[in-house]
N, C-alpha and C positions, 0 to 999 in steps of 0.2 A: 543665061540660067541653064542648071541642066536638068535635061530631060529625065524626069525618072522614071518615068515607064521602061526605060531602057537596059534588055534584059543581059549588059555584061555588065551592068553594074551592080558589087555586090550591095546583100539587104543594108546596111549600116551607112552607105553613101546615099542609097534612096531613101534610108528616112530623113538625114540630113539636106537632102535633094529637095522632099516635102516639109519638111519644120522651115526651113529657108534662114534658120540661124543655128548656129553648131553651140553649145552651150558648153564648154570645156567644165565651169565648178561642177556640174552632172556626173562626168565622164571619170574626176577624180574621185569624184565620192564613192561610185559604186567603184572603183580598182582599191580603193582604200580600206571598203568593205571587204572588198575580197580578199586581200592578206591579214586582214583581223582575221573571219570565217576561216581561213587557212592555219593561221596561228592556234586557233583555237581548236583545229582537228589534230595538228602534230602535238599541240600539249596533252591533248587527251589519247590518242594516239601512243606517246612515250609512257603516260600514267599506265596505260594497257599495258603496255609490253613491260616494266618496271612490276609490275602486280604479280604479272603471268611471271618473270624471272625471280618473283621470290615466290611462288606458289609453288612453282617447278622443285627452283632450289629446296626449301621445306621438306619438300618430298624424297627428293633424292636422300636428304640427310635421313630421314625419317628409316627407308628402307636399307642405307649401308645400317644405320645404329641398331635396327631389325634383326639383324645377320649375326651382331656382336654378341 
């Protein structure tokens, strides 16, 4: 068994060190979460910058037809 007090091992071996079973369906769930969470900041993420490039645009138009 290993020792987990053992300080070159890093945190994530010593918790499995003290749990004394590794649970893999855990370990999917939260990396599965995390590219949902991920997914969900580039969607909203592109909605931002897609807003911001017709607010921009808008404007530009607004100030050349200004001019006119």
């Amino acid at each position: 068994m290993l020792d987990s007090m053992t300080p070159e091992l890093p945190q994530s071996i010593r918790y499995l060190a003290r749990s004394g079973s590794a649970q893999p369906g855990a370990v999917n769930k939260k990396k599965h979460r995390r590219s949902r969470d991920r997914q969900m900041r580039e969607r909203r993420t592109a909605c931002i910058m897609m807003i911001f490039g017709i607010v921009l645009g808008s404007l530009e138009l607004y100030i050349v037809l200004s001019y006119l």
